[in-house]
C-alpha positions in Angstrom: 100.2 136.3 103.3 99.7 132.9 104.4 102.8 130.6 106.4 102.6 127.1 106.3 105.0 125.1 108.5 106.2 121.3 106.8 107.4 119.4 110.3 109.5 116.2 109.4 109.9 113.0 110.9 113.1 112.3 113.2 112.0 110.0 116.2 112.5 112.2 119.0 114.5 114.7 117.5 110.9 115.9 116.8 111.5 117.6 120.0 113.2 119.9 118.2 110.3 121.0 116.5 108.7 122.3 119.8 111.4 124.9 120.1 110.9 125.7 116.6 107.5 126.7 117.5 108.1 128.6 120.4 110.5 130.7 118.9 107.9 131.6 116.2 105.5 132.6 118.6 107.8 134.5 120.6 108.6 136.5 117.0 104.9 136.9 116.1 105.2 134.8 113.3 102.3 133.3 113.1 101.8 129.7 111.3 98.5 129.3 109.2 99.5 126.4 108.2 100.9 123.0 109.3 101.8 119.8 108.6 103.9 117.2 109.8 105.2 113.7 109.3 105.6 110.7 112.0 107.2 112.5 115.5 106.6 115.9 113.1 102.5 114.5 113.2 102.5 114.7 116.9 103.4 118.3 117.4 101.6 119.3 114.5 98.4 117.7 115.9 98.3 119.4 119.2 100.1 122.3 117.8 97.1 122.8 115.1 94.4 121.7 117.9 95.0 124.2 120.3 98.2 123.6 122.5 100.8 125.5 122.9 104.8 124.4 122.6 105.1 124.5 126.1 102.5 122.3 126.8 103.7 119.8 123.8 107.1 119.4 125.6 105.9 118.7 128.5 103.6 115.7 127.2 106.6 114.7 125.1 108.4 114.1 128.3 105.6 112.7 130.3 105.1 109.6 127.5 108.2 109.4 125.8 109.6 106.7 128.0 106.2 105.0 127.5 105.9 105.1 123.6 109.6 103.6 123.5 109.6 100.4 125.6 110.4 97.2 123.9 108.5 95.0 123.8 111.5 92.2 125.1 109.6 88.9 124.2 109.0 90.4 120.4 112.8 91.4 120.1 113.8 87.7 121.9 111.6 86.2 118.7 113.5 88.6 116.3 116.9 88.2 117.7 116.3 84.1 117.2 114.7 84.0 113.8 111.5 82.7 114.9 109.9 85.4 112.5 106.9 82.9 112.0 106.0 83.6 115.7 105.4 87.1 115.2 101.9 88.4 114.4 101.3 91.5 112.5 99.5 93.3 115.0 102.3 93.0 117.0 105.3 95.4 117.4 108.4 96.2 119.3 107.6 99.3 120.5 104.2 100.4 121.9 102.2 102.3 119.0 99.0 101.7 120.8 100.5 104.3 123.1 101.0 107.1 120.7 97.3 106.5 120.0 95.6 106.4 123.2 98.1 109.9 124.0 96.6 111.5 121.0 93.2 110.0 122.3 93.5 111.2 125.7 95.0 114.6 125.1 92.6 116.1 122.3 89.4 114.4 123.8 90.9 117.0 126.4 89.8 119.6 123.9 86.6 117.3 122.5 88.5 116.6 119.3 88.1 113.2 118.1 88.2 113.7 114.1 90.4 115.5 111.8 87.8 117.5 110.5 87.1 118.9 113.5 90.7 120.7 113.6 90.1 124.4 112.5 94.3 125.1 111.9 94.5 123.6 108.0 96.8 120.7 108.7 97.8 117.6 106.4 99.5 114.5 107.7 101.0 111.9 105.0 101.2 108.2 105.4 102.0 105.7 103.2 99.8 102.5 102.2 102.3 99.2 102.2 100.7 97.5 99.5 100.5 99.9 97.1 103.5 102.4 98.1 100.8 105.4 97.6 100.5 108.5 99.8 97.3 108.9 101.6 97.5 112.6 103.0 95.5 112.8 105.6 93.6 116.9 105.4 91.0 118.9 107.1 91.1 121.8 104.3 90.5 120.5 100.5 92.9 120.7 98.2 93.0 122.2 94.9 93.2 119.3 92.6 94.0 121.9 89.5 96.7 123.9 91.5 100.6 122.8 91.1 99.8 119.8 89.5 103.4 119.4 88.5 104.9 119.1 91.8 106.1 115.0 91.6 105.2 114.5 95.2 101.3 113.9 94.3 102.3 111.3 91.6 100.3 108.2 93.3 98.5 110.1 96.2 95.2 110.1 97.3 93.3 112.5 99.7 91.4 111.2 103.5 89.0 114.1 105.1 87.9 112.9 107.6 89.0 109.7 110.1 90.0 109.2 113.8 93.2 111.9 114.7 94.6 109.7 116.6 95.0 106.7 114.2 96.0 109.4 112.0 99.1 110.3 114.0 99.7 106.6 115.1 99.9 105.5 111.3 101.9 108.0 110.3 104.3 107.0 113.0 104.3 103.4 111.9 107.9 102.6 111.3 108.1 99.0 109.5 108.9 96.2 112.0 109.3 98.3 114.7 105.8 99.9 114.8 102.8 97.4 113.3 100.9 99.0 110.6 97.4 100.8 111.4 94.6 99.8 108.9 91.8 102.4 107.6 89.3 101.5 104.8 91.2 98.5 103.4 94.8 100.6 103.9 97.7 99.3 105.9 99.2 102.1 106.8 103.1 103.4 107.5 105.5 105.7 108.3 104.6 108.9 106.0 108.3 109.2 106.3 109.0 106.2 103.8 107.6 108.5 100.6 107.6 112.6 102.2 109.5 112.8 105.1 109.1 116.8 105.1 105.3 117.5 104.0 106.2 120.6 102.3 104.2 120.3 98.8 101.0 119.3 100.7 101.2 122.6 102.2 101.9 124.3 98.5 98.5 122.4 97.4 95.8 123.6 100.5 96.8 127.3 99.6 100.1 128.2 101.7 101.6 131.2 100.2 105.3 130.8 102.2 106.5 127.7 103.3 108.8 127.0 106.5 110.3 123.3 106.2 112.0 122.2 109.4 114.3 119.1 109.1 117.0 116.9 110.6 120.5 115.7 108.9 120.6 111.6 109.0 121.2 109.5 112.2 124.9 109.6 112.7 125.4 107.3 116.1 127.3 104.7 115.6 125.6 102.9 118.3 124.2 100.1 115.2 121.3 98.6 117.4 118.7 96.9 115.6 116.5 100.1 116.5 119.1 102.3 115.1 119.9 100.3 112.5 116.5 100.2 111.3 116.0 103.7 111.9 119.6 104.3 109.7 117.8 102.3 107.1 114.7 103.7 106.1 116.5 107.3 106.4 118.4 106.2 103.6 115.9 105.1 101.3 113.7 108.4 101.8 116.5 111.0 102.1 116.4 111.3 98.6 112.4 111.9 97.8 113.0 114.5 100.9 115.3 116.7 99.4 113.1 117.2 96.9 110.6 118.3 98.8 112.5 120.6 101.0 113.2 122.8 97.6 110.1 123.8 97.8 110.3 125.3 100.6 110.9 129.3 100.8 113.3 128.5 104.0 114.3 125.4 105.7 115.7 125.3 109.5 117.8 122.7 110.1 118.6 122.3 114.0 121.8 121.0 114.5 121.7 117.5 116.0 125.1 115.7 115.3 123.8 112.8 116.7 120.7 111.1 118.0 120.2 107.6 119.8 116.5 107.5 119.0 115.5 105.8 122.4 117.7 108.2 125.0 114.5 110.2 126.2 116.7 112.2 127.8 117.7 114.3 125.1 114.1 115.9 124.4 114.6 119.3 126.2 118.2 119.6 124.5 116.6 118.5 121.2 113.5 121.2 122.0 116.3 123.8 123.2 118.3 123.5 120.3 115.3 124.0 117.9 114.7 127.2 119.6 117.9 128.7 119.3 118.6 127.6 115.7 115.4 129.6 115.2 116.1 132.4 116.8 119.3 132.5 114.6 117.5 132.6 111.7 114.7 135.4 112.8 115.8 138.4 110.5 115.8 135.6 107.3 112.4 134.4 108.7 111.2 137.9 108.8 111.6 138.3 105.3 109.8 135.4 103.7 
């Protein structure tokens, strides 16, 4: 029997999936499968290429500060309403950096492409113009195979393109990320349409699914970056929860609240992944 593991997107309360992870391996459950959307496309990209949770955390520290500094002059134009004065390549916080990380750290290993990932492993992002889902695969999909699952209504399948774009697009929050073009796509945040990549998983050939997934942003520290954040986590809850149900068991760490650019939270997020896992080992077990 197959596990697949569906990683969603929650800023840095992706740390929490590292602990997830570890927990897993400590158990002997071993993932077959994996898939993961914006922070959940990190780990699942050097989780699936070769490195192991501790490893992740300690990158995620080591850049986190750098992938969330503002960009002041941007958010000075914003703030202002001089929206004319912004260019679309431009961004308020550095996705370059999330690219050249992936870069760096997998040429580490001599990956460069998707396809050269041997873990199966899907990442979703979403093309602005059209609103479709372009899930990004190293395994092919059986196009006959659970064609009723709503989540491939206006999807379309890459196999083959630059990991680290990958990862960046899929982390391409509107406004505060700029979009990451690919063959005539502008791409965003795979968290706007599948926030929890669970029927992707379903469609490469996963027997078993484990979804792991965060409640909504509760701070009430209303930034624009929170706000934003707040948002967009509205619009997809709904289009989420329906992919979680097909899940055969979701974690849920419990994160009451998250200020998405306090860096300092990532090894309590990571912890606390861990130990809701661990909670859950016997129900796990029997999946």
């Amino acid at each position: 029997m197959s596990i697949g593991i569906a990683l969603s997107g929650g800023w840095l309360k992706g740390a929490a999936h590292i602990g997830v992870l570890q927990a897993l391996k400590e158990e002997n459950i071993t993932i077959d499968y994996i898939s993961g959307t914006s922070s959940g496309s990190i780990v699942a990209a050097l989780y699936a290429s070769g490195y192991s949770p501790n490893s992740i955390l300690t990158l995620f520290n080591i850049y986190s500060k750098q992938i969330m500094n503002f960009d002041k002059k941007i958010v000075m134009r914003l703030v202002t309403n001089f929206s004319n004065t912004i260019k679309t390549s431009e961004s308020i916080l550095n996705g370059d950096m999330i690219e050249m990380i992936i870069e760096h750290s997998l040429g580490n290993k001599k990956i460069y492409n998707i396809n050269q990932i041997q873990m199966p492993l899907a990442i979703p992002s979403v093309d602005i113009n059209t609103g479709k889902i372009i899930y990004f695969l190293n395994k092919e999909v059986d196009e006959e195979n659970n064609d009723n699952i709503r989540a491939f209504n206006n999807a379309c399948y890459e196999y083959t393109g630059s990991i680290a774009g990958i990862v960046r697009a899929s982390c391409s929050y509107p406004v505060l990320f700029s979009t990451r073009k690919y063959k005539g796509y502008h791409l965003i945040d795979g968290g706007i349409r599948v926030n929890t990549p669970v029927s992707i998983l379903k469609k490469m050939g996963a027997d078993k699914i484990i979804s792991v997934s965060f409640n909504g942003l509760k701070n009430n520290n209303n930034c624009m970056l929170n706000t934003a954040i707040k948002a967009l986590d509205i619009i997809g809850r709904e289009m989420n929860e329906e992919e979680i149900i097909n899940a055969d068991i979701n974690i849920i760490p419990n994160i009451q609240s998250s200020d998405i650019s306090n860096t300092n939270c990532i090894n309590i997020y990571a912890n606390l992944g861990y130990s809701t896992t661990k909670n859950m080992i016997k129900k796990l077990k029997m999946i």
